[in-house]
C-alpha positions as CSV (number, residue, x, y, z in Angstrom):
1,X,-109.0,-19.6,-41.2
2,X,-105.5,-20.5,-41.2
3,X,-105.6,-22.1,-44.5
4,X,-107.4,-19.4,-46.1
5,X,-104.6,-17.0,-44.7
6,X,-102.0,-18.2,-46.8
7,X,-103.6,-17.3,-50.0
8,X,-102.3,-14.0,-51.3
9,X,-104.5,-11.7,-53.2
10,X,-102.3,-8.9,-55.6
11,X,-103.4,-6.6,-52.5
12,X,-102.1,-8.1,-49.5
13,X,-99.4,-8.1,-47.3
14,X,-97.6,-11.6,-46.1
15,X,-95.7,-11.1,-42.8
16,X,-93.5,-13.4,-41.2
17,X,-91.8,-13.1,-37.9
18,X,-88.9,-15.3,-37.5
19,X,-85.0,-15.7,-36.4
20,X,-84.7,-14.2,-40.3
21,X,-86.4,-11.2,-39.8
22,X,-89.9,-9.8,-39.5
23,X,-90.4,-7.9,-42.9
24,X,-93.3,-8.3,-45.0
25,X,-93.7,-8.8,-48.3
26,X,-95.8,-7.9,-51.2
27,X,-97.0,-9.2,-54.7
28,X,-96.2,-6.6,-57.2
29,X,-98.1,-7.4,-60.2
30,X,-99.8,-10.6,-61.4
31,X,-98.3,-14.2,-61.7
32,X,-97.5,-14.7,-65.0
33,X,-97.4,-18.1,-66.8
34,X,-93.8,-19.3,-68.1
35,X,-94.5,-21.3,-70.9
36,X,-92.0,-24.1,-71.2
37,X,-92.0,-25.0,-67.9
38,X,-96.0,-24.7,-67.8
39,X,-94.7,-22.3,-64.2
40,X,-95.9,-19.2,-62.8
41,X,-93.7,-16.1,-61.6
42,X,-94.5,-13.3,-60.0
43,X,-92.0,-10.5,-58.0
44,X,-92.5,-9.3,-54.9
45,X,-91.4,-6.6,-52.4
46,X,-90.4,-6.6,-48.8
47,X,-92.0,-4.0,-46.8
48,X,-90.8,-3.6,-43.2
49,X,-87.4,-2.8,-41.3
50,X,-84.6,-4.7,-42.9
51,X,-82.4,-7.5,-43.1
52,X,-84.2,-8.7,-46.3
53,X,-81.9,-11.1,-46.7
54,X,-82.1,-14.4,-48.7
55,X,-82.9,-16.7,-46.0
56,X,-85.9,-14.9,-44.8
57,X,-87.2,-14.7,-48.5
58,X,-87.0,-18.3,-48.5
59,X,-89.0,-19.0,-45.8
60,X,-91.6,-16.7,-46.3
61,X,-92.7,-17.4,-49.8
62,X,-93.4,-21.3,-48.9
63,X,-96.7,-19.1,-47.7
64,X,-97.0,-17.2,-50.8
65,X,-99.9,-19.2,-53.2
66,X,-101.4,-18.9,-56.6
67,X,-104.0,-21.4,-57.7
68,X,-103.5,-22.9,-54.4
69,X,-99.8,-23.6,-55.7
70,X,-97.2,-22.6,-53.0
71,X,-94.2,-20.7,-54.1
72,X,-90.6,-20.7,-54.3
73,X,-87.3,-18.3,-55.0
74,X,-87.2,-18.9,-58.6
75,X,-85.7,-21.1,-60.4
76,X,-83.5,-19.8,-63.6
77,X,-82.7,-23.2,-65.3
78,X,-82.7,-21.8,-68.9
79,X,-82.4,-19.1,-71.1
80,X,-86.0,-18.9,-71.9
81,X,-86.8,-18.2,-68.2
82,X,-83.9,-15.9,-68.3
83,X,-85.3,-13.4,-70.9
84,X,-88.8,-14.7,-70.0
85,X,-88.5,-12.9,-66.4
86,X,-86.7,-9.7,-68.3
87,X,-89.7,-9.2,-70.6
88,X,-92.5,-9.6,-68.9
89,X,-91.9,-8.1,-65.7
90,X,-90.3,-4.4,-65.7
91,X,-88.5,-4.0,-62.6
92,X,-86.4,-7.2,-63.5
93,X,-83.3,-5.1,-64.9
94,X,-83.3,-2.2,-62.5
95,X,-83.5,-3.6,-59.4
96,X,-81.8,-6.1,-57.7
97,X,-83.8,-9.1,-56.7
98,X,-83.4,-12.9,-55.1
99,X,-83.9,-15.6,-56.6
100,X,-83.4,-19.2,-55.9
101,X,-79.8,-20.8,-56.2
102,X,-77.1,-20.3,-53.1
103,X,-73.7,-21.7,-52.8
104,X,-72.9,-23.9,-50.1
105,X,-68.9,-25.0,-48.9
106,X,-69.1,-28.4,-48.1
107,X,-65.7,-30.6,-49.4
108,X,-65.0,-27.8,-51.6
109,X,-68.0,-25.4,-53.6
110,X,-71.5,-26.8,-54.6
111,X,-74.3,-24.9,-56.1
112,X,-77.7,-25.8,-55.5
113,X,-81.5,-24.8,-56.1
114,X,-84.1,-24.1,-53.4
115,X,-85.3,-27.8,-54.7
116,X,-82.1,-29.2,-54.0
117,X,-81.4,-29.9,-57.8
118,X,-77.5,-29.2,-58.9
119,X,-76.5,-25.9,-60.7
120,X,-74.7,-28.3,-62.9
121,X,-77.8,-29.9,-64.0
122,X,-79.3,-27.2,-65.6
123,X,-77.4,-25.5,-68.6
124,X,-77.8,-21.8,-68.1
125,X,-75.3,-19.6,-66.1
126,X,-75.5,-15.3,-66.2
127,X,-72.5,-15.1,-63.9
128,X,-71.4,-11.6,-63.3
129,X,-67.5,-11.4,-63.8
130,X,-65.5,-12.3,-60.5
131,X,-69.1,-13.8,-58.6
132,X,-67.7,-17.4,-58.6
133,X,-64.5,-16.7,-57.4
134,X,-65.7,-14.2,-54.7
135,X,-67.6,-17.2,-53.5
136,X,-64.6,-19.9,-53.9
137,X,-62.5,-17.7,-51.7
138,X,-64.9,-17.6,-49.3
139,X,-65.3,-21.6,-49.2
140,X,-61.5,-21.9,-49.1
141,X,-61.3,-20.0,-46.0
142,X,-64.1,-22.0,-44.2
143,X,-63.9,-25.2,-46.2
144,X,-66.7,-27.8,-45.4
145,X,-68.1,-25.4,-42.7
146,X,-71.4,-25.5,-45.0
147,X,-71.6,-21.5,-45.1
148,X,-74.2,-20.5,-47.4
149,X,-73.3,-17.7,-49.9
150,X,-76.8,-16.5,-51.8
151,X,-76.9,-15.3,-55.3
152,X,-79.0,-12.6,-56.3
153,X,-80.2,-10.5,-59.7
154,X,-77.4,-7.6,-59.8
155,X,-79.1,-4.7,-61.7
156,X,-75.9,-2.8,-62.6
157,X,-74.5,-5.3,-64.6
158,X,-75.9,-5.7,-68.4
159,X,-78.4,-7.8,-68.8
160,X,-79.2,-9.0,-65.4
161,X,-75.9,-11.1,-63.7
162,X,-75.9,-13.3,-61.1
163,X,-73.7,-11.6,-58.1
164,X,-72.3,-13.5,-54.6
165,X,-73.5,-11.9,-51.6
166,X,-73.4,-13.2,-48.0
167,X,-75.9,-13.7,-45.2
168,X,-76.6,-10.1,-44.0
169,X,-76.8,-9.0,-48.0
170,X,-80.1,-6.7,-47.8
171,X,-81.8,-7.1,-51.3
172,X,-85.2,-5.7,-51.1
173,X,-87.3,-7.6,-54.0
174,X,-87.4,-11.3,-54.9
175,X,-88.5,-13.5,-57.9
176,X,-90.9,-16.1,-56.5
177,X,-91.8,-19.4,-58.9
178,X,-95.0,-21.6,-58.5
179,X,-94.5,-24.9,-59.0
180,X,-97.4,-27.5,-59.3
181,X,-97.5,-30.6,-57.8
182,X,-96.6,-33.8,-59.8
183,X,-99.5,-35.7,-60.5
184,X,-97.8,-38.6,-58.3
185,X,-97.7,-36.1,-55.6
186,X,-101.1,-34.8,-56.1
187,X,-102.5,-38.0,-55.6
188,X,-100.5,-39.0,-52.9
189,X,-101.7,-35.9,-50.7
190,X,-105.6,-36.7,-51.8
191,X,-104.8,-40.4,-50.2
192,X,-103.4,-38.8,-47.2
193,X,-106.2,-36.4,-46.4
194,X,-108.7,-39.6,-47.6
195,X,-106.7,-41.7,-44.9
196,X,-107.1,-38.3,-41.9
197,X,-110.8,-38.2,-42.6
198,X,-111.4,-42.1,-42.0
199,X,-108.8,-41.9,-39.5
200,X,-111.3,-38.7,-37.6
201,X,-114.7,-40.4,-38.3
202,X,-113.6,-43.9,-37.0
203,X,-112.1,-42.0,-33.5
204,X,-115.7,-40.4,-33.2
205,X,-117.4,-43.5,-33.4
């Protein structure tokens, strides 16, 4: 029951109540398949009494699935996603939306994805003009106090640019990426629920 829960038809509501906030969200749309990095995306919109912020999408769309895939704020590591996302879903360009990199001040500015992986890793940036040094500022004045500043999809600027916002920012739709397991990770969970099941039977015996 509570497995079967987490899986999100296109007509469903997912609801989480937390610290974060106790909005709900919505699938607009199907997933669609991103070709070159063999990922799905899919938007969806908060429903519910606000803060939508960034942190409560994160932690919500862990529960979203497709394929029995869980999701994640997107990840924008290319150009191809880039233009990918603007194509194929309409609302990308007129409304702003989350997505999955935040800046974090620790020993001066870093730039991270929801997976941990370095912004300088990947080579694309849509930076709108002034976003990065809005968010150096910031991390100046609390240096190494590992306040998070979130980036989002700003719709008023051509093209789709990344803007700063902050923790209370209320943006009320979100790109959410699903990301299949490694094979090396697949099979590692098979051995653990193999492992649980011997584990049950021999306690029964």
């Amino acid at each position: 029951m509570f497995f079967a829960s987490l899986v999100i038809a296109s007509s469903l509501l997912v609801q989480s109540f937390s610290g974060t906030g106790t909005a709900a969200a919505k699938p607009l749309g199907k997933a669609v398949l991103e070709e070159t990095t063999g990922h799905h995306f899919q938007i969806f919109e908060f429903v519910g009494r606000p803060p939508h912020t960034w942190e409560h999408a994160e932690l919500m769309v862990s529960g979203y699935m497709h394929e029995g895939v869980p999701g994640q704020l997107a990840k924008i590591p290319t150009a191809d996603v880039h233009y990918f996302l603007l194509g194929n879903f309409p609302l990308v360009g007129t409304v702003n939306m989350w997505f999955g990199l935040t800046a974090i001040c620790r020993d001066g500015t870093a730039f991270e994805w929801v997976d941990g992986t370095a912004l300088v890793a990947t080579p694309f940036r849509a930076w709108s003009d002034g976003a990065q040094r809005k968010i150096s500022r910031g991390c100046r004045a609390g240096a190494s106090s590992f306040k998070r500043f979130p980036v989002y999809y700003n719709s008023s600027k051509f093209g789709m640019r990344w803007e700063a916002a902050n923790a209370r920012t209320d943006v009320r739709y979100m790109i959410v990426e699903f990301v299949p397991l490694k094979k090396e990770e697949n099979e590692a969970e098979s051995k653990a629920v193999v492992k649980d099941d011997e584990a049950s039977k021999s306690g029964t015996q």
